[in-house]
C-alpha positions in Angstrom: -23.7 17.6 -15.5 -20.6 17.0 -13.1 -18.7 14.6 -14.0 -17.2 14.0 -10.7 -20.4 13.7 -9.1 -21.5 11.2 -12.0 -18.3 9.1 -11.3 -19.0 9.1 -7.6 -22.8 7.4 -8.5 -20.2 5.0 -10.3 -18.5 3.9 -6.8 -15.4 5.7 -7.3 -15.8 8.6 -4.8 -12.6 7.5 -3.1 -10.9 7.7 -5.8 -12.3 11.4 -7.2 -11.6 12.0 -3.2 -8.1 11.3 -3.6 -7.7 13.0 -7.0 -9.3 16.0 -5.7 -6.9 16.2 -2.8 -3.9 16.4 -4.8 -5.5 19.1 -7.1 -6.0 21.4 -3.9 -2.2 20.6 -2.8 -1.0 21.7 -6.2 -3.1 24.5 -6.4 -2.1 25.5 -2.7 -0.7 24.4 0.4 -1.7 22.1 3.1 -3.8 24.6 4.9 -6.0 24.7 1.9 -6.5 21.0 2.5 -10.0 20.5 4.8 -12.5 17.7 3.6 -14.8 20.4 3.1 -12.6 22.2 0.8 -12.1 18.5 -0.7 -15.9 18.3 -1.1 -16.5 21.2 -3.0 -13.6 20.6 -5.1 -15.2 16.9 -5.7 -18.3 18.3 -6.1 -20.3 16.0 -3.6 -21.8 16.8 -0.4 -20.4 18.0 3.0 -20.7 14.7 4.4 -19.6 12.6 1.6 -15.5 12.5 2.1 -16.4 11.1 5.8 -17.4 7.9 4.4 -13.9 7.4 3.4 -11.7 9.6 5.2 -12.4 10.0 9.6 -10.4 13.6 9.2 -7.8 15.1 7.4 -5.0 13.3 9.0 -6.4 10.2 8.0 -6.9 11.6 4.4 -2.8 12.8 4.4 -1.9 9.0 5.7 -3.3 7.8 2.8 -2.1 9.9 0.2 1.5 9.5 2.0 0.6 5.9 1.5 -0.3 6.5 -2.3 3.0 8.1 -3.1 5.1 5.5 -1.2 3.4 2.9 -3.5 4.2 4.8 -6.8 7.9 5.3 -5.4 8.4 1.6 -4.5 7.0 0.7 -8.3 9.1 2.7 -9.9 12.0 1.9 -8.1 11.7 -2.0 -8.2 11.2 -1.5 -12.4 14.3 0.8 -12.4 16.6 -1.5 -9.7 16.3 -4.3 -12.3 17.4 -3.2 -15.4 20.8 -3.4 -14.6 22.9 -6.2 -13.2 25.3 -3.7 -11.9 24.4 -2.5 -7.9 26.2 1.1 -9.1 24.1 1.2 -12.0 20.9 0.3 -10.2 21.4 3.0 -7.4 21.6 5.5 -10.1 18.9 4.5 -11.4 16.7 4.1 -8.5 17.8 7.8 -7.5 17.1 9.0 -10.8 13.6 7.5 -10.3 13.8 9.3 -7.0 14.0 12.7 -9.2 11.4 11.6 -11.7 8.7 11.0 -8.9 9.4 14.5 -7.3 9.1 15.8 -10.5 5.5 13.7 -11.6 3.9 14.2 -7.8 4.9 17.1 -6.4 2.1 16.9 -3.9 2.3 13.3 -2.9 6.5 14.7 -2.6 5.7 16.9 -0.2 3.8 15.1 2.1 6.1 12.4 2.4 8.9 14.3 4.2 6.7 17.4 5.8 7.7 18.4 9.0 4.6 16.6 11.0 6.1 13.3 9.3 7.8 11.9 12.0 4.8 12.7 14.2 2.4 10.8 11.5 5.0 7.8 11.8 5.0 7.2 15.5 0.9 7.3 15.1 0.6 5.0 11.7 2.8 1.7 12.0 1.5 1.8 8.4 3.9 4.7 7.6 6.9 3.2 9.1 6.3 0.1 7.2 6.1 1.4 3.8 9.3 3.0 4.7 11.1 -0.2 5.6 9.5 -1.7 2.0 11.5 1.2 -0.1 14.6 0.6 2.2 14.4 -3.1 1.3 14.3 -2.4 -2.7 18.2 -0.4 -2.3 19.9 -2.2 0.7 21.0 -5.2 -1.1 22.7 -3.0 -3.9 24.4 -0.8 -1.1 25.6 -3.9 0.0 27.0 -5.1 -3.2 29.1 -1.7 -4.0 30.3 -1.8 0.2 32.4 -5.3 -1.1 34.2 -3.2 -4.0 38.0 -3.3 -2.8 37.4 0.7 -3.4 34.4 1.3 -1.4 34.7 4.1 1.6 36.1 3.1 4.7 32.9 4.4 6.3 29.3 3.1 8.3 27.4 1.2 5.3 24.3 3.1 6.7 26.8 6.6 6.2 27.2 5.9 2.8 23.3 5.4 2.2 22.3 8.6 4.5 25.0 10.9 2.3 23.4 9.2 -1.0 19.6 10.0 -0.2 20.7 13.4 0.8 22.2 14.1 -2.7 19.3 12.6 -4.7 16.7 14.2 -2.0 18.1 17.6 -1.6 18.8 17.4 -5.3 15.1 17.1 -6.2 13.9 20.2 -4.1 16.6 22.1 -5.9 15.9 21.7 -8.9 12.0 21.4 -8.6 12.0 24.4 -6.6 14.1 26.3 -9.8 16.6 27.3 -7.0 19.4 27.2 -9.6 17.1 28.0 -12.7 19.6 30.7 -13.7 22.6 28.8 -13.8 21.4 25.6 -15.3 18.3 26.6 -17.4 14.5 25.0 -16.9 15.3 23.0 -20.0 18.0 20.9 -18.7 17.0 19.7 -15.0 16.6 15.6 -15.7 20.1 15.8 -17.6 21.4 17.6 -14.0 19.9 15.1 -11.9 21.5 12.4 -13.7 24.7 13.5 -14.6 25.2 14.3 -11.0 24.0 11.5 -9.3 26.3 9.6 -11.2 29.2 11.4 -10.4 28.4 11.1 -7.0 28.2 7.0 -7.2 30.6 6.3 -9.7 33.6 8.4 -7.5 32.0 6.9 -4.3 32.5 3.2 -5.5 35.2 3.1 -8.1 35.6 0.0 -9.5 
C-alpha cells in the first residue's frame, strides 16, 4: 500500500505535497520541480496538487513562506536566551547557519535569483521579510549605543553582518573550504567566526 496516498485519504495531501516538493529539491534542482513531477513523487494523481497549489510559482511561494516561518522561530527562541544584544546577534546568526544547514531546500529558495521578482508579485513575501527584520533590529540598535560602535549607517552595520552569516552558510554548506577546515568542524567555524566578527565590531 502507499503510504502517501493513504495519508492523503487522511486530509493531509497538502502536507505530503509540501514534503514531496522538498524531497525533489534535495534530490535535484528547481527544474526538476513541476507538480507533475510532485504528483508522482506524492504518489497521487495528475490533478491532485491543483487542489492546493494554481502552479508551480504558487507552490515555491509557499515553501518560501515555510522556511521564513522556521527561520523566524528559531530566531525569536535563540534572540532570547541572552540579555546581551551582542550575544543575541550571535546567536540569531548562528541559528542563521543551523537553518541552512537543516533545509537546504527551503535555503535556496529564499534568496534564488527570481526572488526579487516573486517579492514584487507576493506582498506576502515582503512581509515575512519585514517580520525576520523586526526579530534583530532592536538588538542592532542596542550594540549602535556602545561608546565603541562604528562610526557607520546603522543599516551598514546590519547589511555587512548578514553578508558574513549568509555568505558564510553557502561556504561552508557548499564544502567550498572542506580541505582547509575539515567536514567535521563546520558549526564550530560558523560560530567562532561570527563571533569574531560581532565581538570586534561592538567592543564593549
Amino acid at each position: 500500500m502507499n503510504l502517501k496516498k493513504t495519508t492523503y485519504h487522511h486530509g493531509n495531501l497538502r502536507e505530503v505535497l509540501i514534503s514531496s516538493a522538498l524531497e525533489i529539491l534535495k534530490e535535484g534542482t528547481l527544474e526538476d520541480l513541476s507538480l507533475r513531477a510532485l504528483a508522482r513523487k506524492a504518489g497521487v494523481s495528475q490533478t491532485a496538487p491543483y487542489r492546493h497549489f494554481e502552479d508551480k510559482e504558487a507552490l515555491i511561494v509557499v515553501l518560501i513562506l515555510e522556511g521564513s516561518q522556521i527561520l523566524r522561530n528559531g530566531m525569536r527562541t535563540t534572540r532570547d536566551k541572552s540579555s546581551d544584544p551582542v550575544e543575541s546577534i550571535i546567536n540569531c546568526g548562528l541559528n542563521y547557519y543551523d537553518f541552512a544547514a537543516a533545509h537546504p531546500a527551503h535555503f535556496r529558495l529564499m534568496f534564488g535569483g527570481n526572488i526579487n521578482e516573486l517579492r514584487k508579485k507576493y506582498p506576502e513575501l515582503q512581509e515575512a521579510d519585514e517580520k525576520s527584520r523586526k526579530i534583530v533590529e532592536p538588538l542592532f540598535h542596542e550594540c549602535m549605543k556602545f561608546k565603541t560602535a562604528p562610526d557607520k549607517p546603522e543599516e551598514l552595520i546590519q547589511i555587512g553582518c548578514w553578508s558574513l552569516v549568509h555568505g558564510l552558510s553557502h561556504l561552508l554548506l557548499n564544502d567550498v573550504d572542506s580541505t582547509i577546515i575539515g567536514r567535521d568542524n563546520k558549526r564550530v567555524v560558523a560560530k567562532e567566526t561570527i563571533s569574531l566578527y560581532l565581538t570586534s565590531l561592538f567592543k564593549k
